[in-house]
Every structure is written in structure tokens, then in C-alpha cells.
C-alpha positions as CSV (number, residue, x, y, z in Angstrom):
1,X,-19.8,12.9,34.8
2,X,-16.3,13.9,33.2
3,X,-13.3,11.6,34.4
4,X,-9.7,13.0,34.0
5,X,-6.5,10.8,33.4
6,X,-3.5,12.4,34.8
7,X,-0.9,9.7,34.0
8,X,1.7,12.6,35.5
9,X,0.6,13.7,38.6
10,X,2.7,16.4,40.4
11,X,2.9,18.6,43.5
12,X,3.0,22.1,42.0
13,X,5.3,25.0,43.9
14,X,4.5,28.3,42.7
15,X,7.5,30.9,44.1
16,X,6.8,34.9,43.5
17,X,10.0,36.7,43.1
18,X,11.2,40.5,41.6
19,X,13.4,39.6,39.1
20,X,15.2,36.1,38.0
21,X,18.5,36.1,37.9
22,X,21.0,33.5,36.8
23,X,23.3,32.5,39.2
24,X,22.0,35.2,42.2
25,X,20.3,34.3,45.4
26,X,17.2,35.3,45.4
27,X,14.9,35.4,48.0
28,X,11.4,34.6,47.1
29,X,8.2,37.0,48.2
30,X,5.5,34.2,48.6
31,X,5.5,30.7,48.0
32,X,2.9,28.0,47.5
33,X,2.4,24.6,47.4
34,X,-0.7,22.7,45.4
35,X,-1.8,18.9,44.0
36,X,-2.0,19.0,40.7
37,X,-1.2,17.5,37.5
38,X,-3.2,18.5,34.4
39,X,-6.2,16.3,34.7
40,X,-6.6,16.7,38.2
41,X,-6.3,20.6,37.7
42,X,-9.4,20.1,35.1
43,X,-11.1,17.6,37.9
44,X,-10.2,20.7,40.7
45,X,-12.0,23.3,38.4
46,X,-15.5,21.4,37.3
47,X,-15.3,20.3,41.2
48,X,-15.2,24.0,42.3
49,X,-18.0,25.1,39.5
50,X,-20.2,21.6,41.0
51,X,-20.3,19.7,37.7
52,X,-19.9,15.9,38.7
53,X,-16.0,14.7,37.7
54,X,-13.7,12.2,38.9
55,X,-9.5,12.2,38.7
56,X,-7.9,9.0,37.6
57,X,-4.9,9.1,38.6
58,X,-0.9,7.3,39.8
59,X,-0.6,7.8,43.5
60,X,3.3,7.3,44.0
61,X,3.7,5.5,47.7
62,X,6.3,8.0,48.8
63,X,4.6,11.0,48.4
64,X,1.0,9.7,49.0
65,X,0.2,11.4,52.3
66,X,1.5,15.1,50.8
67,X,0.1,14.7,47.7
68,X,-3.4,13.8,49.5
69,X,-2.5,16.8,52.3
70,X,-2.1,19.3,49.1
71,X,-5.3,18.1,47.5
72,X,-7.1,18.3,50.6
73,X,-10.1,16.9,48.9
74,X,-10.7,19.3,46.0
75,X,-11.8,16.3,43.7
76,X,-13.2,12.7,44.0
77,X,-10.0,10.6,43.1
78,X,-9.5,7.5,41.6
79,X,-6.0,6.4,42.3
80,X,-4.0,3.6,41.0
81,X,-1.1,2.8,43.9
82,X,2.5,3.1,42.5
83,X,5.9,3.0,43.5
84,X,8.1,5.9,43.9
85,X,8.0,9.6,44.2
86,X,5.5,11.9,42.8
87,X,7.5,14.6,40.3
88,X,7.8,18.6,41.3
89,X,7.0,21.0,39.4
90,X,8.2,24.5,39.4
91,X,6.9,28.0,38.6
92,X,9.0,30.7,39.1
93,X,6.4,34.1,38.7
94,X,8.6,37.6,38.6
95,X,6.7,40.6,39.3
96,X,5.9,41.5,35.5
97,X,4.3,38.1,35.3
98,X,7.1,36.4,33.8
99,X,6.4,33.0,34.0
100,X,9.7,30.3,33.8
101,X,8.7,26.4,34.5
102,X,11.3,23.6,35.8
103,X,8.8,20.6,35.6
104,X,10.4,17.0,37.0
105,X,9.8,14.2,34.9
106,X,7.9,12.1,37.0
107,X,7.9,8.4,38.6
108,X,8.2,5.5,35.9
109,X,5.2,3.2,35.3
110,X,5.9,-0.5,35.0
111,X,3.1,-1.7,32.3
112,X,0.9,-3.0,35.0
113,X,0.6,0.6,36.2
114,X,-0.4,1.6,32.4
115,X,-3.5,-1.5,32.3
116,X,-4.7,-0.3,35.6
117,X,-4.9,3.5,35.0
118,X,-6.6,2.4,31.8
119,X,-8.8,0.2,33.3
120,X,-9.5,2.6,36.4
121,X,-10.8,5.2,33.8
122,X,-13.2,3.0,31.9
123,X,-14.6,1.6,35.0
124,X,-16.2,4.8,36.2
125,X,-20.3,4.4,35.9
126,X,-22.0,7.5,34.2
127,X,-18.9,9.2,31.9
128,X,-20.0,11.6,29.1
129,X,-16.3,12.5,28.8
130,X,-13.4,11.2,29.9
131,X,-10.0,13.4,29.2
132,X,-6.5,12.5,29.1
133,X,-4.0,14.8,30.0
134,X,-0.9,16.0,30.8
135,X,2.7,14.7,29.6
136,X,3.6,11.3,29.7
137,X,6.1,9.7,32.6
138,X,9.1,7.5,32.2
139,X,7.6,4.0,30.9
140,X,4.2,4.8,29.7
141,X,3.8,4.0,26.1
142,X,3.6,7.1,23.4
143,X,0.4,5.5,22.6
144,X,-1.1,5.7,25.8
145,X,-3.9,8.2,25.4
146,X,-5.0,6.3,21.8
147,X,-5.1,3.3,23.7
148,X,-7.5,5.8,26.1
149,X,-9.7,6.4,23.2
150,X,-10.6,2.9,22.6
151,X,-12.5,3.1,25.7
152,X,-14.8,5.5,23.7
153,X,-18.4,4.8,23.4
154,X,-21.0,6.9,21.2
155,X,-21.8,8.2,24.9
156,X,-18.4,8.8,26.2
157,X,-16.4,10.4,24.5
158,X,-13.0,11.1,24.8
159,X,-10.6,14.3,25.0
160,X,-7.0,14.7,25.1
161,X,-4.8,17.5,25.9
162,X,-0.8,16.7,25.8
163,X,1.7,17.3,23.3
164,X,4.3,15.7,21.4
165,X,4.1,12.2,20.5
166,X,1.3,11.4,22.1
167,X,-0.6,14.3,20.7
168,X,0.9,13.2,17.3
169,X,-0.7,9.4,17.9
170,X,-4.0,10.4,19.8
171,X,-4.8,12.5,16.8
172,X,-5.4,9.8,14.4
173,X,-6.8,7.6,17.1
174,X,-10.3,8.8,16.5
175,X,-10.3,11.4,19.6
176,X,-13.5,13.4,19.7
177,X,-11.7,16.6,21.3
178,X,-7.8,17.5,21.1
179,X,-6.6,20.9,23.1
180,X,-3.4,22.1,21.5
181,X,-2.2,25.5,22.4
182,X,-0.9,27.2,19.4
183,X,3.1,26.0,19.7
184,X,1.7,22.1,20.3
185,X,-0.3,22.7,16.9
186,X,2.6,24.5,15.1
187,X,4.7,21.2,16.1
188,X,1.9,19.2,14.5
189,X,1.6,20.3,11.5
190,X,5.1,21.6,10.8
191,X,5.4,25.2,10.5
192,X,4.6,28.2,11.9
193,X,0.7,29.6,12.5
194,X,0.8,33.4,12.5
195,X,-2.6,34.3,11.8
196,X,-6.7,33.0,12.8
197,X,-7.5,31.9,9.1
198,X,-3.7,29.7,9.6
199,X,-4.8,28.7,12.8
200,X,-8.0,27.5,11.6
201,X,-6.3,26.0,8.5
202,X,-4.2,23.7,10.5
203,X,-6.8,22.5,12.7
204,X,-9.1,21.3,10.1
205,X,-5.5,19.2,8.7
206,X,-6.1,17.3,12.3
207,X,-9.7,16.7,11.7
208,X,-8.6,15.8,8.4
209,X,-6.4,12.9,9.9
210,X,-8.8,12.0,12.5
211,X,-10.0,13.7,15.5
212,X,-13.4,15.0,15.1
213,X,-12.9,18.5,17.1
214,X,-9.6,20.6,17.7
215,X,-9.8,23.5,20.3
216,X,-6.9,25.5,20.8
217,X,-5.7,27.8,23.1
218,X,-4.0,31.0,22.1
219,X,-3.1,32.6,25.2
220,X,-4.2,36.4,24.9
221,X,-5.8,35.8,21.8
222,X,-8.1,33.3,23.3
223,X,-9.4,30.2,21.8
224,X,-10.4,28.9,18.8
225,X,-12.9,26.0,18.3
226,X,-12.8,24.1,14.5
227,X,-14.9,21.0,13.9
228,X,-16.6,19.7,10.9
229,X,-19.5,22.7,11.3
230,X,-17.7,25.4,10.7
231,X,-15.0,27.8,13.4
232,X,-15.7,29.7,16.3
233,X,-13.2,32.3,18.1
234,X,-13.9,34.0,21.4
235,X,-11.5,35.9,24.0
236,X,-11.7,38.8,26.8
237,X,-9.3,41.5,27.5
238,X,-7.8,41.1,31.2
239,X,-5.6,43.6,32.6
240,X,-4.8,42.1,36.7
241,X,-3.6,38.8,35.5
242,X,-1.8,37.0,38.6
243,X,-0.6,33.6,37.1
244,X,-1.5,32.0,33.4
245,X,-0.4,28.2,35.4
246,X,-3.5,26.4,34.3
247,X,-5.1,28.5,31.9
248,X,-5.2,25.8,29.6
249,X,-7.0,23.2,32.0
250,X,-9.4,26.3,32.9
251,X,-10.4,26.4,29.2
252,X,-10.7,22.7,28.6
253,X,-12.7,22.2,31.9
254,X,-14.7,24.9,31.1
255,X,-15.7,23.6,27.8
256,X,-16.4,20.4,28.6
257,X,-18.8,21.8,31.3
258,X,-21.0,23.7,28.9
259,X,-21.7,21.1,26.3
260,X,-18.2,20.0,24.4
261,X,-19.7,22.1,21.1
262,X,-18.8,25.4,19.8
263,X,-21.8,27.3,21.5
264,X,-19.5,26.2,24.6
265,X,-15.8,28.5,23.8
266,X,-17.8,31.6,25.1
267,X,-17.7,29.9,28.7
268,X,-14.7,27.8,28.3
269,X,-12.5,31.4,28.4
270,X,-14.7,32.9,31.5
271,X,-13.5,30.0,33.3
272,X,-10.0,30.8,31.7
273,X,-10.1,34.1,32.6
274,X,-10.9,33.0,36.5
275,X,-7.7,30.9,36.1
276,X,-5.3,33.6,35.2
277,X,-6.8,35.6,38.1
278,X,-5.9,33.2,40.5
279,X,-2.5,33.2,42.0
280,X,-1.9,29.6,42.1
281,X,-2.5,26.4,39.9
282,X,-6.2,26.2,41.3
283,X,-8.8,28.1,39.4
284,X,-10.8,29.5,42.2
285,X,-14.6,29.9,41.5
286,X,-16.0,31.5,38.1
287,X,-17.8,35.1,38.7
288,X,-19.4,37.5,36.7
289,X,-16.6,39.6,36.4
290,X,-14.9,36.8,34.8
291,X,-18.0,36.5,32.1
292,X,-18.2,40.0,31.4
293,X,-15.0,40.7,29.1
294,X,-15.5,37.7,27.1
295,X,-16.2,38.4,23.2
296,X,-17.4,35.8,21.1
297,X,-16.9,36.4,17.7
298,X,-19.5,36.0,14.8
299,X,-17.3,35.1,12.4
300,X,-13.1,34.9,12.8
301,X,-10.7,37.3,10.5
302,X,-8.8,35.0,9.1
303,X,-6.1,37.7,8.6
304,X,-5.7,38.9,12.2
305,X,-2.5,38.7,13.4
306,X,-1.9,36.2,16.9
307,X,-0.2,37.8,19.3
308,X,1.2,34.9,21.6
């Protein structure tokens, strides 16, 4: 069983259009409307592959009976009733697959809302994993997803994927997994990454301040796993990619699903490659075809160049 903590739920509108421009009306070629949030995006995925998961999440009153429309029962949920609205997010795709985000920030939790998503996450029966993610809303604490790992067990671990200050404090908090993409890591550690072997370097300076395992996402250049054991790097070339929205929760979900270790990065970018082939947020089902590109490497070259 992996749970998911979305502490930022959101109703995701993906609109297709030729070309942005600012200050033009422009009329949009498709348009779609999804539940989402991060966690529940990683829940949606290991629901659709038939690994057991549940999504711990804020259910703002307002918006419950769309949000629950949109989600159309994709995941088991575990939802903690607030007040409010749930947040909009929007992705504007142009037909080069130019990707611009306008992303809400969300209804505020009081810090009653904050005990009971914490408590709603440790209470489900069976967890190997459970996984924090997303960005935080007006009122949670920075330290929200460390307080997450001190539900941790030596069976259940725990796996965050945000950014900023929370990713800052979750780091030393004794995480087992953290899932930066490479600008979250460059904001970690202070400077820019432009090669594997820098990559690499910088993960193992989070392991060094706490987390046991750091994988990172690096867009077309795939992902790389570092623990204590050594570094692993895998990708796949894909040339009919329809919408990178979720890419990120493809990967994590997809490593979780095949073990959490490095024999599972292979895997973990099938799944993302099955993401960034669907048009929406929600990763339709894993194929072949989606297995098939994927190189994992023997060993990295720390000199190779990233590309994202």
C-alpha cells in the first residue's frame, strides 16, 4: 500500500492553443478539466497500473462535489473536510509543446486541518510508503512534510516531493526518498548543476545532510537515482510528446511501484514516458511501447552535459 499526502489539492484545466500571446484573445483548440494535485496524480497513476494506494487529502466544502465529479473515482481517497475553495490550476499547451503554468495558491488550513491530514495519513493499515507532495497552501507550516516523516516506521517509509522550504526542512528530517527536479536541487544546494557527475555530486550533499535517497528528475535527460550504494541514470528518447504536466508524479509513482531502489529508475521513466504521452494531467496506462525506449545506464558520464 503507498498513501499520498496532497496538502494542495487542485482542479487542473489544461487549454491547447497555437501560439500565446500577451494581451491577444485567443481562442483555445481543446480544453480539459481533471482532479489533481500532486499526490493524488501519483495515487491516479499506481491506481491505473493496480498497485494498492490511497490519497490523503483537504476536501474544500465549496468545490467538493466538482472536485469528486473530476476525480470520478480514479483513486481510493482519504479526505479531511475543509472550508473554502479548492485552488485552479492552469496549463496553457501551444502547439510546439510550449508549456506556461498559472497555478492558484490554494485554500488556507487552520492548524486543525494540518493535525488531521497528519493523522489521516498515519492511520491508513498496511503502508510501505507514504509520500508527501505537492506545494504547501496558505497556513500550513514549512515543516509540514518533516512533521510527515515522524510518522516513519522501519516499514513505512516516507517520500517527499515539493520544493522550497519545505524541501529545504524535509531533507534533514530523515526522509527516506526526496524527488527534486534538477532547478529544485540547484535551489538546494546553491548553484548551478550543469553536468551528471554535478548532478550526482549534489545529491549525495542531501544524503550528506540527511535523507537516505535523492531521485531527481531531469526532464529529457531522465532521472537520476543516488543513495548511499552508489548512482544510477536511465532515460528514453520520445519524439510524440503531448504534455510533460505530471511527468514528475509519473516517475515518482513509478518508482515507488517497482521497489523504491535503484533497480527501480528503469521503470520509474516507462511510466514517465506514458505521462508525457498523455494529453492531460492523468497518466493513462503504461504499454510496451512506453518500456521500449528506456536506456538504463551501466555506469553515468559524469561529464555529459544536461540538456534541460
Amino acid at each position: 500500500m503507498i498513501v499520498t499526502v496532497t496538502p494542495n489539492p487542485s482542479i487542473d484545466r489544461t487549454i491547447e492553443i497555437d501560439r500565446l500571446e500577451r494581451g491577444a484573445l485567443i481562442r483555445a483548440r481543446r480544453s480539459t478539466a481533471e482532479a489533481a494535485g500532486k499526490g493524488v496524480n501519483v495515487s491516479c497513476a499506481l491506481a491505473a497500473q493496480g498497485v494498492a494506494t490511497v490519497a490523503v487529502l483537504p476536501l474544500a466544502k465549496d468545490s467538493a462535489a466538482t472536485y469528486l465529479r473530476l476525480l470520478a473515482e480514479a483513486t481510493p481517497i482519504a479526505a479531511v473536510p475543509i472550508a473554502g475553495s479548492i485552488r485552479s490550476n492552469v496549463s496553457i499547451v501551444e502547439a510546439d509543446g510550449t508549456l506556461t503554468k498559472l497555478n492558484e495558491p490554494g485554500p488556507e488550513l487552520g492548524s486543525g486541518d494540518v493535525e488531521a491530514l497528519l493523522a489521516a495519513a498515519a492511520a491508513v493499515p498496511g503502508a510501505s510508503w507514504i509520500v508527501g507532495c505537492g506545494s504547501l497552501p496558505p497556513g500550513a507550516p514549512a515543516d509540514f512534510y518533516a512533521r510527515l516523516a515522524e510518522r516513519s516506521t522501519p516499514g513505512r517509509r516516507v517520500a517527499i516531493d515539493t520544493s522550497s522550504e519545505a524541501l529545504g526542512a524535509a531533507v534533514c528530517a530523515g526522509i527516506a526518498l526526496v524527488k527534486p527536479n534538477l532547478a529544485e536541487l540547484e535551489t538546494l544546494v546553491g548553484r548551478s548543476l550543469e553536468t551528471i557527475g554535478e548532478v550526482a555530486a549534489a545529491a549525495r550533499e542531501l544524503i550528506a545532510r540527511g535523507t537516505d535517497a535523492v531521485l531527481v528528475s531531469l526532464g529529457p535527460d531522465g532521472a537520476l537515482f543516488v543513495d548511499a550504494k552508489g548512482t544510477s541514470h536511465a532515460e528514453a528518447a520520445v519524439d510524440d510528446v503531448a504534455n510533460t504536466v505530471g511527468a514528475g508524479d509519473a516517475l515518482l509513482a513509478g518508482f515507488l511501484a517497482a521497489g523504491g531502489e535503484a533497480g527501480a529508475i528503469g521503470e520509474a521513466v516507462a511510466w514517465s514516458v506514458a505521462a508525457i504521452r498523455s494529453p492531460g494531467t492523468r497518466m493513462r496506462a503504461v504499454r510496451a511501447e512506453d518500456r521500449a525506449p528506456v536506456i538504463v545506464h551501466e555506469r553515468i558520464d559524469p561529464a555529459r552535459r544536461i540538456r534541460s
